[in-house]
N, CA, C and O atoms as a Maestro MAE file, in Angstrom:
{
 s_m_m2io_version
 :::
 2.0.0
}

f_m_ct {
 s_m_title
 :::
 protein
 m_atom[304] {
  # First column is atom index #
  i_m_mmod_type
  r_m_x_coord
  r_m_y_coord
  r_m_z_coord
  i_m_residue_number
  s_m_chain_name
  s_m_pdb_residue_name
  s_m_pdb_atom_name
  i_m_atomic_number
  :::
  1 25 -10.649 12.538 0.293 1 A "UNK " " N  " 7
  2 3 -10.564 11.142 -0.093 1 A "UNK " " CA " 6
  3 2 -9.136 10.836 -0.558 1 A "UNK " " C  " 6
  4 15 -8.621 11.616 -1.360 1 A "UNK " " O  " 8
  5 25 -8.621 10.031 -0.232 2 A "UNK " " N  " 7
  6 3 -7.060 9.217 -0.497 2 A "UNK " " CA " 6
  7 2 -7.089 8.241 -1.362 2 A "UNK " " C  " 6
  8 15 -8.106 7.587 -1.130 2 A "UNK " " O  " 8
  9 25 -6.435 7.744 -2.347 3 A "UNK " " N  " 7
  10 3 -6.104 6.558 -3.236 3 A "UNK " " CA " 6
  11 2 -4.620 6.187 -2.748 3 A "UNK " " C  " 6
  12 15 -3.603 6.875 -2.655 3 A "UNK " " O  " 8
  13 25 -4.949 4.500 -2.401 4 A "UNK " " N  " 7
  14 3 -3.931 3.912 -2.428 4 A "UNK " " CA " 6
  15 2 -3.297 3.109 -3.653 4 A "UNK " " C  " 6
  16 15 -3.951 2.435 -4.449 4 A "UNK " " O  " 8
  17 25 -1.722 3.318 -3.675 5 A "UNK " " N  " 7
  18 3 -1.974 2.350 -5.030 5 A "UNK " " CA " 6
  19 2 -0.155 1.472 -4.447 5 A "UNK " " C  " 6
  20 15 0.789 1.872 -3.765 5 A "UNK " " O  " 8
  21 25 -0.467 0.171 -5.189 6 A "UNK " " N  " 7
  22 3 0.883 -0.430 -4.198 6 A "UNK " " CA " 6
  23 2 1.291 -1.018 -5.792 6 A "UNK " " C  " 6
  24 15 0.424 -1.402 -6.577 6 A "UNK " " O  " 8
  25 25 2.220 -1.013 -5.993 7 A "UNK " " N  " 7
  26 3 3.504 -1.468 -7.123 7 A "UNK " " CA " 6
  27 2 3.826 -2.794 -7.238 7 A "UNK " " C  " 6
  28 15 4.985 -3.078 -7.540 7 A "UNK " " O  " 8
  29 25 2.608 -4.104 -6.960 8 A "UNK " " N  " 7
  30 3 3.661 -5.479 -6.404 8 A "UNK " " CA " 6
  31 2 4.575 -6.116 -6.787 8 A "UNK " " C  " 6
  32 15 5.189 -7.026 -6.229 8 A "UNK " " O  " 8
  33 25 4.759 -5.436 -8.231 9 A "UNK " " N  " 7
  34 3 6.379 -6.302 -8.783 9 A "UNK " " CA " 6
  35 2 7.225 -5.591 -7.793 9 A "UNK " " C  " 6
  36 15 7.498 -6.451 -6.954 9 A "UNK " " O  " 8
  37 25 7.657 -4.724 -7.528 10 A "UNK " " N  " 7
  38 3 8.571 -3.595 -7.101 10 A "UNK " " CA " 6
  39 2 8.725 -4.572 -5.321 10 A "UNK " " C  " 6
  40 15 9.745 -4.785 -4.667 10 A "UNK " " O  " 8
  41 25 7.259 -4.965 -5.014 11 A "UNK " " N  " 7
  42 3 7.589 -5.130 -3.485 11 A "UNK " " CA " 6
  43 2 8.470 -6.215 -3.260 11 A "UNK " " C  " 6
  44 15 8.435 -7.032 -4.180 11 A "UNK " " O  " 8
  45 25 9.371 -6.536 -2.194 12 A "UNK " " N  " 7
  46 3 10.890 -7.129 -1.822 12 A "UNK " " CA " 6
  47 2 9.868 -8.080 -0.690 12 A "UNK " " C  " 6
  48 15 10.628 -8.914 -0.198 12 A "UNK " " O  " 8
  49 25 8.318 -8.276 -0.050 13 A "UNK " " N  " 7
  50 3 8.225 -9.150 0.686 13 A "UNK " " CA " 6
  51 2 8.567 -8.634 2.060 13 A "UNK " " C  " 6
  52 15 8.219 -9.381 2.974 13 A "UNK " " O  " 8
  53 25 9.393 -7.114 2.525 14 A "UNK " " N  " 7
  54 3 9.702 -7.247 3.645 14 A "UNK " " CA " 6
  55 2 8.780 -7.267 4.737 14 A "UNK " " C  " 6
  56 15 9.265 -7.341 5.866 14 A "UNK " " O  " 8
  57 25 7.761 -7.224 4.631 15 A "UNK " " N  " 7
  58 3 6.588 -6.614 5.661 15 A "UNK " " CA " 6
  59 2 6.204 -5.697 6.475 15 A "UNK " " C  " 6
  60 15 5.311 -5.803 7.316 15 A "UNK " " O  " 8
  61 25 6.977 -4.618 6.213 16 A "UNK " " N  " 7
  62 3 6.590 -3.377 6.791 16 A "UNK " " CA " 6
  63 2 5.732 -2.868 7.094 16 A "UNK " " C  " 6
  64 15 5.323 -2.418 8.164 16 A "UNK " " O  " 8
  65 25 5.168 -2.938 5.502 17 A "UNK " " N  " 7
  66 3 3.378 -2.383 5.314 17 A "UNK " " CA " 6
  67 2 2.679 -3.173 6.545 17 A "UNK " " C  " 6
  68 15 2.083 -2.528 7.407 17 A "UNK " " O  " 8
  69 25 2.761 -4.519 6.604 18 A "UNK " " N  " 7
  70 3 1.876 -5.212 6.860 18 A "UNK " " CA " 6
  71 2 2.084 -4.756 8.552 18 A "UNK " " C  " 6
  72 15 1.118 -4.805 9.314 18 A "UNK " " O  " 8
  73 25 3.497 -4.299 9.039 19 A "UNK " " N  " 7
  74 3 3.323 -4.101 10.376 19 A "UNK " " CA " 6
  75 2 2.825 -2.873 10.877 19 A "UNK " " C  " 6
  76 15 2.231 -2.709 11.943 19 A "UNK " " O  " 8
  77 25 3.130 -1.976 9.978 20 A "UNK " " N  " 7
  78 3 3.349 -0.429 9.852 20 A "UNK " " CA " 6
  79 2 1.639 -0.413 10.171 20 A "UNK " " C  " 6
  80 15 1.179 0.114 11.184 20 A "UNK " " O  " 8
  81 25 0.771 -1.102 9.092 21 A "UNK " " N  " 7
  82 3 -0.263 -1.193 8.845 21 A "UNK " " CA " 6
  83 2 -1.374 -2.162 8.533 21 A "UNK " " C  " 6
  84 15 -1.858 -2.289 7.409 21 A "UNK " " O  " 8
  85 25 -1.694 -2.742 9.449 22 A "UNK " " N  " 7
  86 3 -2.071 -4.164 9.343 22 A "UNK " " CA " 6
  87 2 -3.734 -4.053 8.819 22 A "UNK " " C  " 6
  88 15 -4.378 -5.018 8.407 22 A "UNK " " O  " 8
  89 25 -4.222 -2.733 8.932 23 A "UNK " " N  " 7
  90 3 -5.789 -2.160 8.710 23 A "UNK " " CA " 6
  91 2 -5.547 -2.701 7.380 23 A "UNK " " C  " 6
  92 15 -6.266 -3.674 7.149 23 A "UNK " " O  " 8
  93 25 -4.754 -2.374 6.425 24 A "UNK " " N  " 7
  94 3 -4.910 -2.047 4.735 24 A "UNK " " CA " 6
  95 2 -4.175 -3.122 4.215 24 A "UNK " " C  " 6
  96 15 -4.629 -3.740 3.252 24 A "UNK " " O  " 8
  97 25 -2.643 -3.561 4.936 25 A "UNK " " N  " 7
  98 3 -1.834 -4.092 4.508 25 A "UNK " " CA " 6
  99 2 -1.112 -5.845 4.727 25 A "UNK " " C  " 6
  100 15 -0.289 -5.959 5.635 25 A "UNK " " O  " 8
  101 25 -1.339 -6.688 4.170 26 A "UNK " " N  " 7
  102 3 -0.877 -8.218 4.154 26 A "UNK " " CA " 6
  103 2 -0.420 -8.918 3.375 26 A "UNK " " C  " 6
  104 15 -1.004 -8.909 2.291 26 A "UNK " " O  " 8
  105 25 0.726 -9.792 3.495 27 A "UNK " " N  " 7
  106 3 1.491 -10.525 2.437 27 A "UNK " " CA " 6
  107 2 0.558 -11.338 2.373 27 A "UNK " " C  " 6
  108 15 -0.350 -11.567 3.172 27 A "UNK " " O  " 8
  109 25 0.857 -11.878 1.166 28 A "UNK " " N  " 7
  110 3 -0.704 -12.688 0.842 28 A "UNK " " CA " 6
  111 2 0.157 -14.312 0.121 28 A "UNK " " C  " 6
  112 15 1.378 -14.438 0.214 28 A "UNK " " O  " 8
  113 25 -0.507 -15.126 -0.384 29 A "UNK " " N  " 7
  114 3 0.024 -16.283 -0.478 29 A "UNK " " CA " 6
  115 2 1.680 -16.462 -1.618 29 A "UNK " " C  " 6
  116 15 2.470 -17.370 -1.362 29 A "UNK " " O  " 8
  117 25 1.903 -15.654 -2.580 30 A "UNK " " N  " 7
  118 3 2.775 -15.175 -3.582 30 A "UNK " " CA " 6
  119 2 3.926 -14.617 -3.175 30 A "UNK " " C  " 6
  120 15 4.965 -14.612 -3.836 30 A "UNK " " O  " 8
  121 25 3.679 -13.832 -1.400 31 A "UNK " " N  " 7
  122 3 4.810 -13.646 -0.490 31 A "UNK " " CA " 6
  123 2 5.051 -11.972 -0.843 31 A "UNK " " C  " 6
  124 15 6.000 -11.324 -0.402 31 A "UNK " " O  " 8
  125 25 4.041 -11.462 -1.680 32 A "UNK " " N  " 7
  126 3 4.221 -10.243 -1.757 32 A "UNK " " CA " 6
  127 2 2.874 -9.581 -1.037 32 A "UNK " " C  " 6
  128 15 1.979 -10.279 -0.561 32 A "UNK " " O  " 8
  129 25 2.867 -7.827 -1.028 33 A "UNK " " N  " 7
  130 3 1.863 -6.856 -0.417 33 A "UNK " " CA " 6
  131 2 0.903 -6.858 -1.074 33 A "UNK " " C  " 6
  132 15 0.923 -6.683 -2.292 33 A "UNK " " O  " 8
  133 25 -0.170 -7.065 -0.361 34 A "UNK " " N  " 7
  134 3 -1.681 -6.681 -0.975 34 A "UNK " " CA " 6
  135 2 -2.442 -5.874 0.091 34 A "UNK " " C  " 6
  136 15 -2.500 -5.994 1.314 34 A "UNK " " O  " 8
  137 25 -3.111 -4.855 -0.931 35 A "UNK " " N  " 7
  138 3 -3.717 -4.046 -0.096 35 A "UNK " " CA " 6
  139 2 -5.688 -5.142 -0.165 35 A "UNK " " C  " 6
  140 15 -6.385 -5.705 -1.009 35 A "UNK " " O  " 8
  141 25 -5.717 -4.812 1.456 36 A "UNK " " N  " 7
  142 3 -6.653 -5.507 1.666 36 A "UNK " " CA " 6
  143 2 -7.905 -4.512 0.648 36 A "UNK " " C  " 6
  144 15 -7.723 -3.428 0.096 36 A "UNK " " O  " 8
  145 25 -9.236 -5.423 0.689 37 A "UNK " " N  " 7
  146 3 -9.918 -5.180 -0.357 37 A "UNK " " CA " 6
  147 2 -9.968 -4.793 -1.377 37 A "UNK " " C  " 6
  148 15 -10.870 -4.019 -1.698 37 A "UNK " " O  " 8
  149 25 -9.048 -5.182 -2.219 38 A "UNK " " N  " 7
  150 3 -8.625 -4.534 -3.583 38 A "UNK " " CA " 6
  151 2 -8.442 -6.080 -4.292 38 A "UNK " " C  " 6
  152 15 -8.102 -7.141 -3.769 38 A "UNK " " O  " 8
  153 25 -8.754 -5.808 -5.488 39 A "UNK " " N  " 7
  154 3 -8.106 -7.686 -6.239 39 A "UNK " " CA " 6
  155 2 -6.774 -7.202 -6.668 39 A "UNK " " C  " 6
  156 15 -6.207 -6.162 -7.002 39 A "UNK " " O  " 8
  157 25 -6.482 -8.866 -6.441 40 A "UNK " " N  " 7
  158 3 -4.859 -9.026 -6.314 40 A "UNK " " CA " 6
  159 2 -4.125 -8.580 -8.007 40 A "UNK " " C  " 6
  160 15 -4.609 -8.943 -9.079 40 A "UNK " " O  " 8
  161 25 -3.390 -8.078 -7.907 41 A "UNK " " N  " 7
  162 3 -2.806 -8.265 -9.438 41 A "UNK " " CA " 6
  163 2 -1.771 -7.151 -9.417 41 A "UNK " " C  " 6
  164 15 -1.744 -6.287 -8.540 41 A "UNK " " O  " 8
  165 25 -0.771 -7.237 -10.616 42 A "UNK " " N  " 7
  166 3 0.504 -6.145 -10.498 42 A "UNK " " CA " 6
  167 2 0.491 -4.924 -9.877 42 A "UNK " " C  " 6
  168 15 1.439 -4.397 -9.293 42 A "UNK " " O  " 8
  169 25 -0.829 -4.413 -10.051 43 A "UNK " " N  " 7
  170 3 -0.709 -2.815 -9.525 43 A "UNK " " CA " 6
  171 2 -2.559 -2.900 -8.376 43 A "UNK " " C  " 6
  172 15 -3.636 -3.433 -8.645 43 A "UNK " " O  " 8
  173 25 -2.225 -2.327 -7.502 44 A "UNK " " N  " 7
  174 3 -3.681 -2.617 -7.024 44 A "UNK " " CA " 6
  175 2 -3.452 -1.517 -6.550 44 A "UNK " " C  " 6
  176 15 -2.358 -0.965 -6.430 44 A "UNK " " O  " 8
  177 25 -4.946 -0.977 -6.122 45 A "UNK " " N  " 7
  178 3 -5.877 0.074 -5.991 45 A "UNK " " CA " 6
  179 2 -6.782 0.526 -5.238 45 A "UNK " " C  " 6
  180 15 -7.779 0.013 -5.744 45 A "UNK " " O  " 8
  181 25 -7.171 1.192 -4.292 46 A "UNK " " N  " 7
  182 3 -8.195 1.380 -3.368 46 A "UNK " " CA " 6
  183 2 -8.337 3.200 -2.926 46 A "UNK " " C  " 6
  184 15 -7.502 4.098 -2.813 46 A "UNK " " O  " 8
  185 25 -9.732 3.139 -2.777 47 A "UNK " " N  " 7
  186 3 -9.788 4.687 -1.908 47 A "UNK " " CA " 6
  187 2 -10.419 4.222 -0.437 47 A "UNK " " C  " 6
  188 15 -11.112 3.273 -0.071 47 A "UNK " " O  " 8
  189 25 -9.800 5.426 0.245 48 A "UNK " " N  " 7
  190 3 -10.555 5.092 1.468 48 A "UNK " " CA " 6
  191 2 -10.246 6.896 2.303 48 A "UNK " " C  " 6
  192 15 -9.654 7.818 1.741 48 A "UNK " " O  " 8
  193 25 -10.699 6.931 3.365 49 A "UNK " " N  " 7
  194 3 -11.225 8.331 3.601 49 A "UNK " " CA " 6
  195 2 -10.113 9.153 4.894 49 A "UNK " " C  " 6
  196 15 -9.922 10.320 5.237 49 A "UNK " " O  " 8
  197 25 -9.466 7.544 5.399 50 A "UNK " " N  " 7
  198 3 -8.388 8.095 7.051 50 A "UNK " " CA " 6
  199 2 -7.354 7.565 6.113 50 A "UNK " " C  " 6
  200 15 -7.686 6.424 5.792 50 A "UNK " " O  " 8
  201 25 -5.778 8.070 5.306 51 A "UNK " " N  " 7
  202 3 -4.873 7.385 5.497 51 A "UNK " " CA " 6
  203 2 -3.574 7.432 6.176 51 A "UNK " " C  " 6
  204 15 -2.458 7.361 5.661 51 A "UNK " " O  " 8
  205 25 -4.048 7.626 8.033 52 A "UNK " " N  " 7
  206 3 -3.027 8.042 8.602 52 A "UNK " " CA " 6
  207 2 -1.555 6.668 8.534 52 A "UNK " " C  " 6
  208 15 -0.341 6.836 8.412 52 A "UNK " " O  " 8
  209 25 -2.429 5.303 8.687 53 A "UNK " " N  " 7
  210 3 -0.991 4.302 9.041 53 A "UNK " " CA " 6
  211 2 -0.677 4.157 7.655 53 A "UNK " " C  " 6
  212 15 0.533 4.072 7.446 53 A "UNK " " O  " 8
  213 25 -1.359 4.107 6.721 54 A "UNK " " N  " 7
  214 3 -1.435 4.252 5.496 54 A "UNK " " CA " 6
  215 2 0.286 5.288 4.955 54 A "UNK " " C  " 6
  216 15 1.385 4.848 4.615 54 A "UNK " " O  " 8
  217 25 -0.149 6.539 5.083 55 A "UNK " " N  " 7
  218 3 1.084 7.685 4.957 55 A "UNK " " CA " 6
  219 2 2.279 6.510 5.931 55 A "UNK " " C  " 6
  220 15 3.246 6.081 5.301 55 A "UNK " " O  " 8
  221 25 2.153 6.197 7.015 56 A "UNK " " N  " 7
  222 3 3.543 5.607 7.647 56 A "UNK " " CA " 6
  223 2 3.735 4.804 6.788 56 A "UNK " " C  " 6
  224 15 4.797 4.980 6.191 56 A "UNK " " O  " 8
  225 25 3.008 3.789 6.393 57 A "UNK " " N  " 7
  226 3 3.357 2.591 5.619 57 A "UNK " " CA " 6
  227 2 4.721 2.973 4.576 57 A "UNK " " C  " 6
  228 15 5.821 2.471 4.347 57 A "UNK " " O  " 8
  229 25 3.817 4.352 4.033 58 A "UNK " " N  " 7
  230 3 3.946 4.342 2.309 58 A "UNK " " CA " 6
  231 2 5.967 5.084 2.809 58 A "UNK " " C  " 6
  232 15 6.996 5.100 2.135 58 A "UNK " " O  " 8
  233 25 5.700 5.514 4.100 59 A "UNK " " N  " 7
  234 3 7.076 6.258 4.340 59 A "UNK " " CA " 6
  235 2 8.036 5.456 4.498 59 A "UNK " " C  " 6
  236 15 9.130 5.827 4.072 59 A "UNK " " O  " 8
  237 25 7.953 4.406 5.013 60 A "UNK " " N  " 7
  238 3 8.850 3.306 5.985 60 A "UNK " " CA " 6
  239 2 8.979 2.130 4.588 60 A "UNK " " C  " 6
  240 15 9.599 1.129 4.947 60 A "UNK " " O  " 8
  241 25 8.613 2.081 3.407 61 A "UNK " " N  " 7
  242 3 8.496 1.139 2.656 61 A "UNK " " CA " 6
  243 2 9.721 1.384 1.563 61 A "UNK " " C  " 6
  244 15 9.659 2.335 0.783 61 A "UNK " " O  " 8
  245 25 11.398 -0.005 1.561 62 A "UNK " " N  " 7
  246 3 12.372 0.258 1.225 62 A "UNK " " CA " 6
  247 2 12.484 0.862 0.119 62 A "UNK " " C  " 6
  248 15 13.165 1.830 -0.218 62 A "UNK " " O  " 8
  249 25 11.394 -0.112 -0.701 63 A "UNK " " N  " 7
  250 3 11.402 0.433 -2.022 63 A "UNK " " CA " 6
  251 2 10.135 1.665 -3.047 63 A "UNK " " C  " 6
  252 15 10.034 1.985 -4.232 63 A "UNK " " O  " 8
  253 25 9.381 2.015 -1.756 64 A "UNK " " N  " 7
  254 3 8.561 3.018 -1.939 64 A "UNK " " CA " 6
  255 2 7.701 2.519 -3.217 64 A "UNK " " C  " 6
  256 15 7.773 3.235 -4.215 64 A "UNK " " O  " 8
  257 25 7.207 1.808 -3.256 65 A "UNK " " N  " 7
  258 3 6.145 0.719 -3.702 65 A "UNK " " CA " 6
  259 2 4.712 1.140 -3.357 65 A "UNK " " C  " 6
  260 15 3.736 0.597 -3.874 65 A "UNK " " O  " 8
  261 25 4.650 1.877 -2.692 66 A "UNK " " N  " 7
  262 3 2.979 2.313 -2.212 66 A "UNK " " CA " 6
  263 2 3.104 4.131 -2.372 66 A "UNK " " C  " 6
  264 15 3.948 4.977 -2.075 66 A "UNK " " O  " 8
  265 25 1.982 4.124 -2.902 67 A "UNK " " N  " 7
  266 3 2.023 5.597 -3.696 67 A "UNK " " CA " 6
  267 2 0.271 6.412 -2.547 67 A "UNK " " C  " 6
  268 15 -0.797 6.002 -2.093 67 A "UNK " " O  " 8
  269 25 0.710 7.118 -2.589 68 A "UNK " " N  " 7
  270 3 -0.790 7.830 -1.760 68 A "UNK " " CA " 6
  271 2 -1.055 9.391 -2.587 68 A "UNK " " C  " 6
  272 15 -0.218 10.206 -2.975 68 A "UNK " " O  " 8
  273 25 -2.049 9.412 -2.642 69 A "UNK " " N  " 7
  274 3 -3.239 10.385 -3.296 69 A "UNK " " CA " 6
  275 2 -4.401 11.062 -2.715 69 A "UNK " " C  " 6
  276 15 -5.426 10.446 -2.423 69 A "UNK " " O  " 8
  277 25 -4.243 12.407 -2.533 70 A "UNK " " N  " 7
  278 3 -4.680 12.930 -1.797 70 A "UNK " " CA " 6
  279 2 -5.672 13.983 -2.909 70 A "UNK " " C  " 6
  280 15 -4.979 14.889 -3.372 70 A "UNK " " O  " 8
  281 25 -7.149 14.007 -3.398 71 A "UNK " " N  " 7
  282 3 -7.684 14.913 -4.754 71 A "UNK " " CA " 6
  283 2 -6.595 14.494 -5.843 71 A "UNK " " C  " 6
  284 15 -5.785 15.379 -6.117 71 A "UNK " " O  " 8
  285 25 -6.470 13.382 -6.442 72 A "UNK " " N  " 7
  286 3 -5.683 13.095 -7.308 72 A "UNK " " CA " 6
  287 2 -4.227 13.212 -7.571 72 A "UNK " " C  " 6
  288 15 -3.512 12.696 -8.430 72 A "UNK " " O  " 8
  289 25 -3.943 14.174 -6.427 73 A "UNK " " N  " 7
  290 3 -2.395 14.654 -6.605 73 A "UNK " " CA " 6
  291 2 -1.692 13.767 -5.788 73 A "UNK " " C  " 6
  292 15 -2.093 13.410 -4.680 73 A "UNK " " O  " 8
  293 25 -0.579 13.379 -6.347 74 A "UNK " " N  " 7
  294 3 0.430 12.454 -5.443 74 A "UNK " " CA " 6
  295 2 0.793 12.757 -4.280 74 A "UNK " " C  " 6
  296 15 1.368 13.835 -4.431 74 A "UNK " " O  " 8
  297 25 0.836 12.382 -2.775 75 A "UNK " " N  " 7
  298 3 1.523 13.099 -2.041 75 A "UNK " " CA " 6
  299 2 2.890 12.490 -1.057 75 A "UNK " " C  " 6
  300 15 3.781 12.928 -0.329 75 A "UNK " " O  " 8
  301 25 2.267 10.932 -1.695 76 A "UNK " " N  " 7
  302 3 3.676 10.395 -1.104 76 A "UNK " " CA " 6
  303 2 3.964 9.095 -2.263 76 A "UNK " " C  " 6
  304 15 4.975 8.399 -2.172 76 A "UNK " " O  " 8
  :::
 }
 m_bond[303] {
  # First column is bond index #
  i_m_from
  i_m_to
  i_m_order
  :::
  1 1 2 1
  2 2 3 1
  3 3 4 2
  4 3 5 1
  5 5 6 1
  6 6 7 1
  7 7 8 2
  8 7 9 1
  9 9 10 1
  10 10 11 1
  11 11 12 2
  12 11 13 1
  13 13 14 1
  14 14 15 1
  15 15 16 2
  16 15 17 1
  17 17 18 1
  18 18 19 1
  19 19 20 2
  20 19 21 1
  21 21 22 1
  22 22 23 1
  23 23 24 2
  24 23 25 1
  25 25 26 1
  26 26 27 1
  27 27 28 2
  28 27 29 1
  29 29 30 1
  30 30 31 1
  31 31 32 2
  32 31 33 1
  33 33 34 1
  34 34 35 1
  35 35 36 2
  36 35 37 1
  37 37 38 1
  38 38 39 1
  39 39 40 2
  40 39 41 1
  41 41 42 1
  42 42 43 1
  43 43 44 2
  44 43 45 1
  45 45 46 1
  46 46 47 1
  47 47 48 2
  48 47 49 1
  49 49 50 1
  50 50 51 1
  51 51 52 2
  52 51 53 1
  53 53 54 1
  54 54 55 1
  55 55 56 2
  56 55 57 1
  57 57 58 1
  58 58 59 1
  59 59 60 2
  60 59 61 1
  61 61 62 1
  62 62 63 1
  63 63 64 2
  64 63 65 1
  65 65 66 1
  66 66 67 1
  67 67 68 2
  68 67 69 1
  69 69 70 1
  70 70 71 1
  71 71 72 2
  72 71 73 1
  73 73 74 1
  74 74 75 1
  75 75 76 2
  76 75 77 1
  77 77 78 1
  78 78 79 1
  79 79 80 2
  80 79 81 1
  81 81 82 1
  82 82 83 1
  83 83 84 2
  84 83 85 1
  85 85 86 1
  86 86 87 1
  87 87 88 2
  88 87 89 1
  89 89 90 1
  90 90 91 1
  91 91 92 2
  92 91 93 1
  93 93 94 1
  94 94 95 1
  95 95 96 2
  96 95 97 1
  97 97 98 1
  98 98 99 1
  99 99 100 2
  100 99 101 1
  101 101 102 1
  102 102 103 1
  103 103 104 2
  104 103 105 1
  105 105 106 1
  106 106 107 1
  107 107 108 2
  108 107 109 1
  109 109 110 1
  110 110 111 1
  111 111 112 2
  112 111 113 1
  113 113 114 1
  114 114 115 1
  115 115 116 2
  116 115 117 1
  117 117 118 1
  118 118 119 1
  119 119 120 2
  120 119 121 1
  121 121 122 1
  122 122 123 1
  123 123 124 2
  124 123 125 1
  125 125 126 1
  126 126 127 1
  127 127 128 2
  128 127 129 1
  129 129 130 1
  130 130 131 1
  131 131 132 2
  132 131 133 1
  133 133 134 1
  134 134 135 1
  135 135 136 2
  136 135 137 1
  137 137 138 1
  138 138 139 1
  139 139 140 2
  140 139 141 1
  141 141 142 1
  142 142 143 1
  143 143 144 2
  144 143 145 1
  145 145 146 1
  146 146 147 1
  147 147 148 2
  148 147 149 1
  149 149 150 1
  150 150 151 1
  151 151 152 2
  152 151 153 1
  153 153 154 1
  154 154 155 1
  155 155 156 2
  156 155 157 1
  157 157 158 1
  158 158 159 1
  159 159 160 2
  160 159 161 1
  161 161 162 1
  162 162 163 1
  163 163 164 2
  164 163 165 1
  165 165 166 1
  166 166 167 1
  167 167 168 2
  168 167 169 1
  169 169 170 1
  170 170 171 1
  171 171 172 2
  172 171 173 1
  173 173 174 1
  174 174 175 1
  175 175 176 2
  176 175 177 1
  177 177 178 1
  178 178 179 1
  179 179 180 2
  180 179 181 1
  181 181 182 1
  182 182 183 1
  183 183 184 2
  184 183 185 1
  185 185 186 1
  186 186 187 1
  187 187 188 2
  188 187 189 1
  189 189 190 1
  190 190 191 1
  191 191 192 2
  192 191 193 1
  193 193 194 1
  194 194 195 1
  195 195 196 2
  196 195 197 1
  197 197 198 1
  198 198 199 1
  199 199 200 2
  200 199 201 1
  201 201 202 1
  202 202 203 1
  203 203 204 2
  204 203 205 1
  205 205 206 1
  206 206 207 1
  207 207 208 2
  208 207 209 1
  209 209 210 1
  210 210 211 1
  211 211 212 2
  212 211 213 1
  213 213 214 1
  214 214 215 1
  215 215 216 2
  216 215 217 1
  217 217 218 1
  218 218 219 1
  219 219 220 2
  220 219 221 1
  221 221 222 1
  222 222 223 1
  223 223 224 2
  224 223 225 1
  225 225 226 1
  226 226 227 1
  227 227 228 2
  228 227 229 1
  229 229 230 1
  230 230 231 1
  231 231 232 2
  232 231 233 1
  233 233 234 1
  234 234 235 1
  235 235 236 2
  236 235 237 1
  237 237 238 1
  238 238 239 1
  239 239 240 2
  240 239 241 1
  241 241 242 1
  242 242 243 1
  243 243 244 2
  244 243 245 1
  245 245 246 1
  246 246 247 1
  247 247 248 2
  248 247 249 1
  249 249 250 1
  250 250 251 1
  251 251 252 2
  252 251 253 1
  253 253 254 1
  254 254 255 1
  255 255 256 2
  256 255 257 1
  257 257 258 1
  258 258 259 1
  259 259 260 2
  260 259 261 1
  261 261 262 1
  262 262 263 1
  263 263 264 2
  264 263 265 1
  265 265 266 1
  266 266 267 1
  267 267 268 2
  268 267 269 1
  269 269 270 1
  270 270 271 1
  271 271 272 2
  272 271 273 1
  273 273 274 1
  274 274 275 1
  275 275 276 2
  276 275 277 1
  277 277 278 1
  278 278 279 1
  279 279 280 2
  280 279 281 1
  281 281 282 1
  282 282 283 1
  283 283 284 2
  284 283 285 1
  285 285 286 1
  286 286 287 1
  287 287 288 2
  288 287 289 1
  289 289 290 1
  290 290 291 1
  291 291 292 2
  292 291 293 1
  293 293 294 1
  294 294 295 1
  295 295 296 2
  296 295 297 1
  297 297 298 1
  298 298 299 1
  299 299 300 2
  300 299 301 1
  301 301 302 1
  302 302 303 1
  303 303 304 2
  :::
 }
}
């Protein structure tokens, strides 16, 4: 199991996530990243069970704003 967790003060708006990964990831009306099904707010949160575009996202993202968790341990 994987935890996503995304930083949204930190995010710059570029849309990476959202291209990188359009399953999890969308700028939302505020012009910043939200991870889909999660409520919106400074730090958001989700598990889910595949995070292959997920890992690209979190790689390709300028300011490394999206954190991934793999058994609790950080891995990106």
């Amino acid at each position: 199991m994987y935890k996503i967790v995304l930083e949204r003060k930190m995010c710059t708006s570029c849309g990476t996530c959202e291209d990188t990964c359009p399953e999890f990831f969308e700028l939302v009306d505020d012009g910043f990243s939200h991870i889909k099904g999660s409520k919106i707010g400074d730090v958001e949160e989700i598990e889910i069970k595949d995070a292959d575009c997920v890992l690209d996202a979190a790689e390709t993202c300028p300011v490394m704003c999206i954190h991934v968790y793999e058994d609790g341990e950080e891995i990106l």
